[in-house]
ZADO-1210 file (C-alpha; in nm, 4 decimals, padded with zeros to 6 digits):
<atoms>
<atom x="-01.2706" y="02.9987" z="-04.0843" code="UNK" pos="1"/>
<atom x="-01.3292" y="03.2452" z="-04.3398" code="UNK" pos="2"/>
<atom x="-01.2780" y="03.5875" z="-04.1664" code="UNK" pos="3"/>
<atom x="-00.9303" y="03.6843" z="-04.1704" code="UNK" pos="4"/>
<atom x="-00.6515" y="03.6743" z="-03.9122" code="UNK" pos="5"/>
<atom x="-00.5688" y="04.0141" z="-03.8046" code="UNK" pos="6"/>
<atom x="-00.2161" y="04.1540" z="-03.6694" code="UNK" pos="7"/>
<atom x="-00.1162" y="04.4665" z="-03.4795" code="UNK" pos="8"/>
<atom x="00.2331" y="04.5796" z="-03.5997" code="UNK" pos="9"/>
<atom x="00.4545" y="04.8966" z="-03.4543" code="UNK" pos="10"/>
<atom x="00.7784" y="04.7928" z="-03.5871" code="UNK" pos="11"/>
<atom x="00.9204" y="04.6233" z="-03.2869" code="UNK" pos="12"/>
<atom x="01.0555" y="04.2533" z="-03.2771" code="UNK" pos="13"/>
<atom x="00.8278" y="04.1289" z="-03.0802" code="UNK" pos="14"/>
<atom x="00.4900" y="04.3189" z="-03.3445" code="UNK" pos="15"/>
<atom x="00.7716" y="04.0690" z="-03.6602" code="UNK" pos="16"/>
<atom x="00.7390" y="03.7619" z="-03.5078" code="UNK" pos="17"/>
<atom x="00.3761" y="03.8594" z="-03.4231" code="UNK" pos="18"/>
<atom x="00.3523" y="03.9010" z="-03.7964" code="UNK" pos="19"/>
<atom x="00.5252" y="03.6232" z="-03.8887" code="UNK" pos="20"/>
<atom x="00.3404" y="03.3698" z="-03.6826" code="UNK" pos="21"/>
<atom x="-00.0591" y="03.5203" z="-03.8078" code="UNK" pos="22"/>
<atom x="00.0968" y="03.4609" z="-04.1542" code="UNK" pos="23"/>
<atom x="00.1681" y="03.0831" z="-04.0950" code="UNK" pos="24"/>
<atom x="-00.1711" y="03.0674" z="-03.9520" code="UNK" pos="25"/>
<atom x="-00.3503" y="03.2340" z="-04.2155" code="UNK" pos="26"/>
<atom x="-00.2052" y="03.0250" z="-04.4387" code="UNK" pos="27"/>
<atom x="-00.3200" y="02.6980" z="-04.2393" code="UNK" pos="28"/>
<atom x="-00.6497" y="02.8275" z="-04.1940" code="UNK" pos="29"/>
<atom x="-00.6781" y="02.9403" z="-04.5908" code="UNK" pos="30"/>
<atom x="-00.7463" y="03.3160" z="-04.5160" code="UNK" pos="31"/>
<atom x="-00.6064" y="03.6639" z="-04.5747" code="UNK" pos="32"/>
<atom x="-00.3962" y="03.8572" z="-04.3414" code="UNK" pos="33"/>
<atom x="-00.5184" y="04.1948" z="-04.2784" code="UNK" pos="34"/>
<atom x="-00.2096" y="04.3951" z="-04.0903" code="UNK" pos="35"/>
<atom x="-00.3383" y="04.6659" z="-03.8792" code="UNK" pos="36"/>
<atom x="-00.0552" y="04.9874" z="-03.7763" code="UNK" pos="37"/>
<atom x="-00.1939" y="05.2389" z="-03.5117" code="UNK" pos="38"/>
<atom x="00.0189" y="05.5512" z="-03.4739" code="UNK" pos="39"/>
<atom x="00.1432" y="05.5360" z="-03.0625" code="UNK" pos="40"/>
<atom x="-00.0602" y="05.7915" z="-02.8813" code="UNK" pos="41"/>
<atom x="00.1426" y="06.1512" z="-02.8437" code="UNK" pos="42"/>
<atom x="00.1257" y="06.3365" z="-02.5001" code="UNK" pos="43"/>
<atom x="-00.0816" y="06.6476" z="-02.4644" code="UNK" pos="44"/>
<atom x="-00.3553" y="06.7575" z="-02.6831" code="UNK" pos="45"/>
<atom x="-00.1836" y="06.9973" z="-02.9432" code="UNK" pos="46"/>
<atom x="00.0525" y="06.7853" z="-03.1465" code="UNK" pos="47"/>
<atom x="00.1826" y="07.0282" z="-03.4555" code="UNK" pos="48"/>
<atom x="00.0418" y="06.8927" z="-03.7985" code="UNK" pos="49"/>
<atom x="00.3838" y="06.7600" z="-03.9590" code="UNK" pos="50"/>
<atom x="00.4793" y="06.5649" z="-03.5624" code="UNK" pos="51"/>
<atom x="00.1200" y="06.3655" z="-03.7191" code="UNK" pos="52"/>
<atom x="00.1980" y="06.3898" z="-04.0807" code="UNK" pos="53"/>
<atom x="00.5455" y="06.2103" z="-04.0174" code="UNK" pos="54"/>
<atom x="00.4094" y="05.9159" z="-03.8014" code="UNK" pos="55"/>
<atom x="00.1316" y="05.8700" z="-04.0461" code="UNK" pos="56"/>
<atom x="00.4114" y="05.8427" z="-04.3417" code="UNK" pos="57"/>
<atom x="00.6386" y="05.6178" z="-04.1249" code="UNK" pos="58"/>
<atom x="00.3436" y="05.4192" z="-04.0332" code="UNK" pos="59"/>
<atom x="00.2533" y="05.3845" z="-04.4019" code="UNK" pos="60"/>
<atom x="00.5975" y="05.2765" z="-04.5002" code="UNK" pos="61"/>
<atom x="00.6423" y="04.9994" z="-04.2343" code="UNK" pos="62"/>
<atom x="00.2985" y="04.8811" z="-04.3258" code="UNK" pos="63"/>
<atom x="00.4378" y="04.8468" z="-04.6962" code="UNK" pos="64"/>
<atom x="00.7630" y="04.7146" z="-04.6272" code="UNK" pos="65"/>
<atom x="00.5825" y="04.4360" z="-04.3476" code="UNK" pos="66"/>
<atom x="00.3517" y="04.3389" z="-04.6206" code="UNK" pos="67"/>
<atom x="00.6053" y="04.3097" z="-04.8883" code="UNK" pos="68"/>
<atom x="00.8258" y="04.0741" z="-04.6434" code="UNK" pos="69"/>
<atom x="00.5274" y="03.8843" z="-04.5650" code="UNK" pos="70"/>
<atom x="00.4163" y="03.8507" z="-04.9349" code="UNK" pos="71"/>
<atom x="00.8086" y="03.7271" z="-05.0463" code="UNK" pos="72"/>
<atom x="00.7967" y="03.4217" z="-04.7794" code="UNK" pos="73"/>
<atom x="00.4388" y="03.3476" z="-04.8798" code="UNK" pos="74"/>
<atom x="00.3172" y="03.4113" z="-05.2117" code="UNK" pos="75"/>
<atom x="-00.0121" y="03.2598" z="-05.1897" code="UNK" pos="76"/>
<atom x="-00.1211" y="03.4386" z="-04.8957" code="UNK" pos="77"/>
<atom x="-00.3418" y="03.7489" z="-04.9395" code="UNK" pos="78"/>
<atom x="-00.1724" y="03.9951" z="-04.7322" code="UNK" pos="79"/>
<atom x="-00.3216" y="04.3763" z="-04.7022" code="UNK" pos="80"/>
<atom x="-00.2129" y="04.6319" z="-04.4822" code="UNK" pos="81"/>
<atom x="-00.4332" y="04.9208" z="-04.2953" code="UNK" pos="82"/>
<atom x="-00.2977" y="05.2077" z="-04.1168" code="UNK" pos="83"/>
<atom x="-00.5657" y="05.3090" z="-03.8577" code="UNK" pos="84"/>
<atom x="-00.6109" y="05.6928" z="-03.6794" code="UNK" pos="85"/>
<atom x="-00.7170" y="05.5637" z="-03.3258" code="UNK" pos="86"/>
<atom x="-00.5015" y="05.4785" z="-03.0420" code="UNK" pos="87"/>
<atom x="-00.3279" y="05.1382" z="-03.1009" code="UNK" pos="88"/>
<atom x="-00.6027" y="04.9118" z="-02.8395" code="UNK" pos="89"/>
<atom x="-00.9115" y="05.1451" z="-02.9718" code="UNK" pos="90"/>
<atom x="-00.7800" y="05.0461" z="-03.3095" code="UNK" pos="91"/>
<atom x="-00.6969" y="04.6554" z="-03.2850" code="UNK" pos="92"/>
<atom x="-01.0466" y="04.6027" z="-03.0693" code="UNK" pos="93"/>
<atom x="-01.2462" y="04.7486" z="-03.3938" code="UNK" pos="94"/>
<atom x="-01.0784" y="04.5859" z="-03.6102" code="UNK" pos="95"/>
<atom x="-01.1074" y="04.2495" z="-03.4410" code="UNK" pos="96"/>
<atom x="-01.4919" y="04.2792" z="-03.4961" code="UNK" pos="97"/>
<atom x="-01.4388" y="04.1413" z="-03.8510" code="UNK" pos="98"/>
<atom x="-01.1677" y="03.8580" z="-03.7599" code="UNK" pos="99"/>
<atom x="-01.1523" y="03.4677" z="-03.7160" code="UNK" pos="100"/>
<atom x="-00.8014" y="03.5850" z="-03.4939" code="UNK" pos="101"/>
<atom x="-00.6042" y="03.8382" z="-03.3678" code="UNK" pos="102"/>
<atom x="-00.2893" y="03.8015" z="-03.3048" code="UNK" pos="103"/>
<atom x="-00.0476" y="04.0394" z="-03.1292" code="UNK" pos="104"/>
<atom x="00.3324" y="04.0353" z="-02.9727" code="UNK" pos="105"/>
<atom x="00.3246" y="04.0112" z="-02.5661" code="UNK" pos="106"/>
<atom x="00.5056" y="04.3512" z="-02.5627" code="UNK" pos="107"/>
<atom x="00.5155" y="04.6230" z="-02.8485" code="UNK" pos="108"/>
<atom x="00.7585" y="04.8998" z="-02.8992" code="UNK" pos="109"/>
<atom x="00.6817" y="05.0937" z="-02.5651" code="UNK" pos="110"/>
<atom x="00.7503" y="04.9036" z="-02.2149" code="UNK" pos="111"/>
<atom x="01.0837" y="04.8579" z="-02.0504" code="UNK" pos="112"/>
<atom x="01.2857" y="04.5169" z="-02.0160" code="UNK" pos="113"/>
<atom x="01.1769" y="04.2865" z="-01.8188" code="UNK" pos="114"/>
<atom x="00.8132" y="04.3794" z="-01.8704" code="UNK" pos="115"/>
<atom x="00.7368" y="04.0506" z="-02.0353" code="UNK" pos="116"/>
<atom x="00.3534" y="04.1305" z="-02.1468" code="UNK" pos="117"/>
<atom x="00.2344" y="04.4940" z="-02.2301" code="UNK" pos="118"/>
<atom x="-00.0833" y="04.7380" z="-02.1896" code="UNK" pos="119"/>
<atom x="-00.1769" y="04.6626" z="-02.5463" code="UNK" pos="120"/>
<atom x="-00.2232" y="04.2526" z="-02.5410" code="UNK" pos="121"/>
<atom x="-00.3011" y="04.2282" z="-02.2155" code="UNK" pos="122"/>
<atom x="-00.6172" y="04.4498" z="-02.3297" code="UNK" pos="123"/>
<atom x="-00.6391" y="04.2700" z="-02.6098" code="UNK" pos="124"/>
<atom x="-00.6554" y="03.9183" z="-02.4482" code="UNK" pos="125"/>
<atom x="-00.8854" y="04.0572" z="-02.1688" code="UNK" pos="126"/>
<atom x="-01.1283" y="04.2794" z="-02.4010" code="UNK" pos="127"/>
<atom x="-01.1193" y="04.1848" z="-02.8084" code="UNK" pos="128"/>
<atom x="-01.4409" y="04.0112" z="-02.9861" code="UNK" pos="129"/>
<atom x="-01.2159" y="03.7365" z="-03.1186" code="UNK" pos="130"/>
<atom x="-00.9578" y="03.4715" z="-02.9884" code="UNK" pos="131"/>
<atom x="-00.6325" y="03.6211" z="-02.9869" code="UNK" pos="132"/>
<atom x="-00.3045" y="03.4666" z="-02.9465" code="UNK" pos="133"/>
<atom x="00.0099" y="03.6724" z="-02.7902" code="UNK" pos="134"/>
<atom x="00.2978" y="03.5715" z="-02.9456" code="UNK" pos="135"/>
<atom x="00.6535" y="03.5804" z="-02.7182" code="UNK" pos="136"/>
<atom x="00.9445" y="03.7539" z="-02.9131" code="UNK" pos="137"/>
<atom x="01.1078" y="03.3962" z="-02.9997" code="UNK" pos="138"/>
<atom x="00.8077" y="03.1230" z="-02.9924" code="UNK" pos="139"/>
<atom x="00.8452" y="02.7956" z="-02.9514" code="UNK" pos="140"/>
<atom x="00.7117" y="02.5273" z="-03.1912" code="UNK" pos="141"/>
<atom x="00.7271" y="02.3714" z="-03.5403" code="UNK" pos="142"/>
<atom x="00.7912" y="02.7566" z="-03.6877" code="UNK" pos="143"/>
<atom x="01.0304" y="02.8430" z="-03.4102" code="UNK" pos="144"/>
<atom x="01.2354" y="02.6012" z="-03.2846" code="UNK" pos="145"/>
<atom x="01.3176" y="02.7518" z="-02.9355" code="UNK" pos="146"/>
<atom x="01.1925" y="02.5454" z="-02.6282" code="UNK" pos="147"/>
<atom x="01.1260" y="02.2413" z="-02.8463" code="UNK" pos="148"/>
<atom x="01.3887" y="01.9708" z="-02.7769" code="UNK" pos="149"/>
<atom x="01.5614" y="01.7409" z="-03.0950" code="UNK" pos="150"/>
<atom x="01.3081" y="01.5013" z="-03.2279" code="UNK" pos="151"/>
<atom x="01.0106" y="01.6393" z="-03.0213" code="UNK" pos="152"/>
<atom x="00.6537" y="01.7028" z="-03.2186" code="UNK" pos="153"/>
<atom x="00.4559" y="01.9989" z="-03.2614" code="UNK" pos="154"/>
<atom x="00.2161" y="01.9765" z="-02.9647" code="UNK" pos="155"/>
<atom x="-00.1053" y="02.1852" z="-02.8828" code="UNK" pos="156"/>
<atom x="-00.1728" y="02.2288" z="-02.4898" code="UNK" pos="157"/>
<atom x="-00.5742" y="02.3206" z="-02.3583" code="UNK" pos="158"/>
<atom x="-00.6142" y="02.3893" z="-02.0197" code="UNK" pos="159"/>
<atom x="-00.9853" y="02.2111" z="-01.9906" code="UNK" pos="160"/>
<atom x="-01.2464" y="02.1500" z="-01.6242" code="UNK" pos="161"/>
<atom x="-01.4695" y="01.8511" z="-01.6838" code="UNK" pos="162"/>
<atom x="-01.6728" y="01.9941" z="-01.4187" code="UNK" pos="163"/>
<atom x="-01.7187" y="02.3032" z="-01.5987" code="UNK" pos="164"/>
<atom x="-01.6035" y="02.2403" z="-01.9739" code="UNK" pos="165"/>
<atom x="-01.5825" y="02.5477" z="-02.2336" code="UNK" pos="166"/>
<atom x="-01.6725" y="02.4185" z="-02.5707" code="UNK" pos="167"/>
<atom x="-01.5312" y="02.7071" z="-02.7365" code="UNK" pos="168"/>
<atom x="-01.1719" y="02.7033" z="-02.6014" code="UNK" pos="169"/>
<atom x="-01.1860" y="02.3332" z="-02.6502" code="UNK" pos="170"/>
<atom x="-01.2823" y="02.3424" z="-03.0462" code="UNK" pos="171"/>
<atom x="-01.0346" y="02.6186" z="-03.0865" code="UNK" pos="172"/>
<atom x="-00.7501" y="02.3943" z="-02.9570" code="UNK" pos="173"/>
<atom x="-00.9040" y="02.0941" z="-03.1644" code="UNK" pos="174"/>
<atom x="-00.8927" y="02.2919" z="-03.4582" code="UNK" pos="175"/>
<atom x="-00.5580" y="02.4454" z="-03.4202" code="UNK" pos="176"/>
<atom x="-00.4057" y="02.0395" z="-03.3522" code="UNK" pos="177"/>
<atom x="-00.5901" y="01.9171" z="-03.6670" code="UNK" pos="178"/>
<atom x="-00.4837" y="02.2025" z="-03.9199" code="UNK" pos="179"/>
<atom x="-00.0612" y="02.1417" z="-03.8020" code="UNK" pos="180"/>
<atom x="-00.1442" y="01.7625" z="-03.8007" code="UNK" pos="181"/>
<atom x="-00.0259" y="01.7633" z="-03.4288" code="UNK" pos="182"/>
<atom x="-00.1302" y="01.5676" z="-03.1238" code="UNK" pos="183"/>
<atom x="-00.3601" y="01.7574" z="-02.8349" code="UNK" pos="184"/>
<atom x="-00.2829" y="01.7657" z="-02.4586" code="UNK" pos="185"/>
<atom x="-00.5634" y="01.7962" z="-02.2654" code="UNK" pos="186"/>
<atom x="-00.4579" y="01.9082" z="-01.9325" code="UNK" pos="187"/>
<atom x="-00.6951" y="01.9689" z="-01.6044" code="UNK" pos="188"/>
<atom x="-00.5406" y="02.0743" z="-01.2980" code="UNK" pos="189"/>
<atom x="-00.7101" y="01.9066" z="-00.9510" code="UNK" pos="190"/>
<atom x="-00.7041" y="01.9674" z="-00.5862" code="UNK" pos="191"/>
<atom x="-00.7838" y="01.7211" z="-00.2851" code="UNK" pos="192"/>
<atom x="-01.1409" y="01.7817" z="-00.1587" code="UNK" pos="193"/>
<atom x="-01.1384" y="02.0553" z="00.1486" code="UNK" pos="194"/>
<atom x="-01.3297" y="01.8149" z="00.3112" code="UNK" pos="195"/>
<atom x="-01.0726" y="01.5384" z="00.2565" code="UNK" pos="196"/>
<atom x="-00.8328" y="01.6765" z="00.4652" code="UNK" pos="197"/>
<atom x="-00.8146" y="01.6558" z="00.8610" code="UNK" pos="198"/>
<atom x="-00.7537" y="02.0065" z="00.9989" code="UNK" pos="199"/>
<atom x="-00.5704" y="01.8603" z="01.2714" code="UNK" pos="200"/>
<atom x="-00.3870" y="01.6018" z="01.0672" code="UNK" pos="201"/>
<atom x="-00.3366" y="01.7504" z="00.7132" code="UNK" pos="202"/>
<atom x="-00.2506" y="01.3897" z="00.5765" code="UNK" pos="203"/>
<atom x="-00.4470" y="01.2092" z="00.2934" code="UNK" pos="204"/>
<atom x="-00.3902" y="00.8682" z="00.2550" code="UNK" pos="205"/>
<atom x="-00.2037" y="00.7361" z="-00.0867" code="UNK" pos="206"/>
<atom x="-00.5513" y="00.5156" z="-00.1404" code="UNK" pos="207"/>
<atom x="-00.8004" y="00.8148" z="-00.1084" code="UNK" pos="208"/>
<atom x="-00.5340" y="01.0124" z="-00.3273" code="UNK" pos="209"/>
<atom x="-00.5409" y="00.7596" z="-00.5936" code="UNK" pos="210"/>
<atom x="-00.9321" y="00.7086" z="-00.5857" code="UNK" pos="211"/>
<atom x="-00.9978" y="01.0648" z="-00.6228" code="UNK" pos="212"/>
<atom x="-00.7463" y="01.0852" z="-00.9095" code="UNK" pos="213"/>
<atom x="-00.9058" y="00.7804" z="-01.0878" code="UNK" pos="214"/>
<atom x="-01.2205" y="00.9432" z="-01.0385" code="UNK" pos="215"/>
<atom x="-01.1110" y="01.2854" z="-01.2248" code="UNK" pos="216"/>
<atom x="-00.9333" y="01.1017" z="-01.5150" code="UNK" pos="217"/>
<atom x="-01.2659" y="00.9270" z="-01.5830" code="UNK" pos="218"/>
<atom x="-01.4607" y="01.2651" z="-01.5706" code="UNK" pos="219"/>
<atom x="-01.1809" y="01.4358" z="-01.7673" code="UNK" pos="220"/>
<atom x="-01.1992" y="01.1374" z="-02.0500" code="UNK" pos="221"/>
<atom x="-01.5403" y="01.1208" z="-02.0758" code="UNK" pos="222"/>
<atom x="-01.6041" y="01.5241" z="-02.1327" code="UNK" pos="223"/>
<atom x="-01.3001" y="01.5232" z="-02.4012" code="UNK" pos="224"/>
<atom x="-01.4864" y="01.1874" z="-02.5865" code="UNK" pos="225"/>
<atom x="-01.7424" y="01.4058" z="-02.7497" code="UNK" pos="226"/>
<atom x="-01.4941" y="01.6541" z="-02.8950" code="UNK" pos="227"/>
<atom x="-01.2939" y="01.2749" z="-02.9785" code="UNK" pos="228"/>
<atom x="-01.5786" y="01.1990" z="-03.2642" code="UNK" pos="229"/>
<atom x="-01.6330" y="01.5245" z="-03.4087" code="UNK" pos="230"/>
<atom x="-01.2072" y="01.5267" z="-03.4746" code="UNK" pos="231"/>
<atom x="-01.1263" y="01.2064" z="-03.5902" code="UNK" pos="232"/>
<atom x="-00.7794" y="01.2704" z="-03.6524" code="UNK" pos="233"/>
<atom x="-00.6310" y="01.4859" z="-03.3433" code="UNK" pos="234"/>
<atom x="-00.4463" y="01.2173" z="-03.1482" code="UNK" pos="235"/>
<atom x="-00.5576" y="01.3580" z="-02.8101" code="UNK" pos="236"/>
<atom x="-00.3785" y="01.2715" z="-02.4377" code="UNK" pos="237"/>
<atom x="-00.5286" y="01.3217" z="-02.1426" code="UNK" pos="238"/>
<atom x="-00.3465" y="01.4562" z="-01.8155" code="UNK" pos="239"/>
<atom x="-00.4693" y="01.5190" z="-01.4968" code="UNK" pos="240"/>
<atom x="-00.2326" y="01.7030" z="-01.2395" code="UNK" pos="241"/>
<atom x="-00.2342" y="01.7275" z="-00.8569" code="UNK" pos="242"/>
<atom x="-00.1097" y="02.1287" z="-00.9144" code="UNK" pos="243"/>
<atom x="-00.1895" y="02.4803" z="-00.9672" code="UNK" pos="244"/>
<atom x="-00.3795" y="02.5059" z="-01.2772" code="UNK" pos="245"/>
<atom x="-00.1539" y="02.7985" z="-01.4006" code="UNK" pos="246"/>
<atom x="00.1950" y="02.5643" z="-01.2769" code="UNK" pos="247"/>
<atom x="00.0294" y="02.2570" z="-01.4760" code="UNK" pos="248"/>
<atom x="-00.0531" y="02.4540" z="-01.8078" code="UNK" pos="249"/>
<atom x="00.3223" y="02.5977" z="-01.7817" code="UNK" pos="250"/>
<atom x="00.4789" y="02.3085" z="-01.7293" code="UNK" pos="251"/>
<atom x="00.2783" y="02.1230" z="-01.9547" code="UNK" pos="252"/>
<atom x="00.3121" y="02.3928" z="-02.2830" code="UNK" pos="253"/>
<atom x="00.6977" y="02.3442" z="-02.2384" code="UNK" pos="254"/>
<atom x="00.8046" y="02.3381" z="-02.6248" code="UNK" pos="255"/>
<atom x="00.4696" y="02.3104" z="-02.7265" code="UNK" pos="256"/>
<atom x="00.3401" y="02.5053" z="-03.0535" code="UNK" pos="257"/>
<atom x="00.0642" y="02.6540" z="-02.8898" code="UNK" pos="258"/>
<atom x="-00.1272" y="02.6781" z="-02.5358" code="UNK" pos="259"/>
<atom x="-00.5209" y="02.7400" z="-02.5329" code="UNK" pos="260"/>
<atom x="-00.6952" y="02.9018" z="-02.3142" code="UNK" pos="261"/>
<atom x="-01.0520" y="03.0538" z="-02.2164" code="UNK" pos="262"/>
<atom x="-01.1800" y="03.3681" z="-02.1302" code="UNK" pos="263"/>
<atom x="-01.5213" y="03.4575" z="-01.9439" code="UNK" pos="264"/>
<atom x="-01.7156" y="03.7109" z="-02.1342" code="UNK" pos="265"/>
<atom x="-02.0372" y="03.7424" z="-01.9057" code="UNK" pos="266"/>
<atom x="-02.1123" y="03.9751" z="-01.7238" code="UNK" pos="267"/>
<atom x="-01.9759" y="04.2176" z="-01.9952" code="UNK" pos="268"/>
<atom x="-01.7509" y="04.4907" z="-01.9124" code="UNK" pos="269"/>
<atom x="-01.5701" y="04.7924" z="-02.1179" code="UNK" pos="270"/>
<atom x="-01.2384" y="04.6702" z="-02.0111" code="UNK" pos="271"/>
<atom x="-01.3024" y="04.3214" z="-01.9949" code="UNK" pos="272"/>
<atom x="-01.1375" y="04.0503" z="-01.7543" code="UNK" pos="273"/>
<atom x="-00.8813" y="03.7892" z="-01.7322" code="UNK" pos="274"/>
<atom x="-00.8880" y="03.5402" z="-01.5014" code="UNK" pos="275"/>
<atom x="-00.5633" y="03.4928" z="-01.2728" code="UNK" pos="276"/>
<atom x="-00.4827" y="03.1554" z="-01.4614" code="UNK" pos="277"/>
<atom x="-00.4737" y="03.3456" z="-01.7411" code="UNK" pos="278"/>
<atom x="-00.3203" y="03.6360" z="-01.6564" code="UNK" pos="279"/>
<atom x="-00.0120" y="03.3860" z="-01.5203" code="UNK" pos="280"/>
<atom x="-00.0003" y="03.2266" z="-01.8046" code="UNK" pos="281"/>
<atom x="00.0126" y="03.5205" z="-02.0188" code="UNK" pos="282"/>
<atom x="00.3083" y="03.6570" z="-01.7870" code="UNK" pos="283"/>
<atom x="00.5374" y="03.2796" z="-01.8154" code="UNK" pos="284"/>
<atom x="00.4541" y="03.1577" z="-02.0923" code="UNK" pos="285"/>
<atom x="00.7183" y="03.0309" z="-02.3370" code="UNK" pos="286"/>
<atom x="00.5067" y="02.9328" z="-02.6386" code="UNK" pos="287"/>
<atom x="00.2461" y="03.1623" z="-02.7916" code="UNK" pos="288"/>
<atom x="-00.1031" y="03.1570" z="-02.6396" code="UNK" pos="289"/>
<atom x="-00.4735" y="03.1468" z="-02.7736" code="UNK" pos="290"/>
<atom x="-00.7514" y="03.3401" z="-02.5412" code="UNK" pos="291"/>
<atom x="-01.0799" y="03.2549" z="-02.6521" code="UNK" pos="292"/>
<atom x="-01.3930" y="03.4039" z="-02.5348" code="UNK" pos="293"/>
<atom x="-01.6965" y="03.2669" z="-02.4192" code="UNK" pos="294"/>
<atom x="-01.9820" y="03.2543" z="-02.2472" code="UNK" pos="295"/>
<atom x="-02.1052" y="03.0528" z="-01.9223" code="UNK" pos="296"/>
</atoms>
């Protein structure tokens, strides 16, 4: 975890608490913070000098005000800002090249309300080099305190398939439990086999229910065991869930600090993809949320 974790900020609330949270997580992982600003894109194609001169001084004075903040609330964190001349998504996917993390606010200064995730992360999440975590306006968890009930513990939540387990998401989640000391949920979501079910009668008896279930918590234990030696000291639980996988990560990541999921990288494309899990999770979630990439 050497490479630093990298944040987009434009000055909205939801770009702060962006900022806020890659500081915290810097600081866990024992990295700088680079802080990346990206003037918004102007329409048409002549934009007088001084309209570009001004941005690029505002842009320079948020930067140093953000990094000053930052720097006050943690003085042993390396914090350096960088004002960058491409568009904010050209800008934040170059930049991510060089980071362990990227982290971003679901919605930047442009959008409307009730537009919970914007152009920006979405194309982030879907498209950058590096895991990246979007970051709701007020997040949940042991630095925000907003969906987590009294006396409840920091909690990390990985959506996980035994039948077709993703290392990388898996180790990310791992990681992120054992650096805030907190437990890991491990959730898979299931279905009935199609074959299971009478067309005429739709009914599946409670015993061949319960088999089926027993059968994926034993496949869902033994593909988690492996990841169980290399981290020791992540208290890890196990759930299985007869629901949507996007309604079982949801409900599951209620309060928690953090939600991981994966992201398909092959076949490669210029805009990248996001699965629909994903992309429902990215649009409901309450807590901030880790994409990581991979491949297979």
């Amino acid at each position: 975890m050497s490479q630093p974790v990298l944040a987009g900020i434009d000055g909205s609330e939801r770009s702060s608490a962006a900022a806020a949270w890659a500081a915290r997580e810097a600081e866990l992982r024992g990295v700088r913070l680079l802080l990346v600003h990206a003037s918004p894109s102007l329409p048409g194609t002549a934009v007088p000098v001084p309209a570009l001169n001004r941005l690029h001084h505002m842009g320079e004075r948020m930067l140093q005000q953000a990094v000053a903040d930052l720097v006050d609330r943690h003085p042993d964190l390396e914090v350096r800002g960088e004002q960058a001349d491409d568009a904010p998504a050209a800008a934040l996917l170059a930049a991510g090249r060089g980071a362990g993390l990227l982290v971003v606010g679901t919605r930047g200064a442009g959008g409307f309300d009730g537009l919970e995730v914007g152009s920006v992360a979405l194309r982030m999440a879907a498209a950058a080099p590096c895991p990246v975590v979007l970051v709701p306006q007020e997040p949940a968890g042991t630095f925000g305190e907003g969906m987590r009930a009294a006396g409840d513990t920091a909690q990390v939540v990985v959506g996980f398939d035994a039948h077709h387990p993703v290392s990388a998401a898996v180790d990310f989640a791992f990681q992120a439990a054992e650096a805030r000391g907190a437990p890991l949920r491990v959730v898979q979501a299931w279905a009935l086999p199609a074959e299971s079910v009478s067309s005429r009668t739709l009914v599946v008896t409670e015993k061949d229910r319960a088999t089926w279930e027993d059968q994926e918590v034993l496949r869902l234990s033994d593909a988690v065991r492996a990841f169980q030696e290399t981290y020791p000291q992540v208290a890890v639980r196990t759930d299985v869930m007869l629901l949507h996988p996007a309604e079982a990560l949801l409900n599951a990541s209620r309060g928690a600090d953090l939600l991981v999921v994966g992201r398909r990288t092959d076949p490669p494309t210029a805009e990248g993809r996001l699965g629909p899990v994903t992309h429902a999770v990215l649009h409901h979630s309450r807590c901030p949320v880790a994409v990581v990439p991979h491949t297979g």
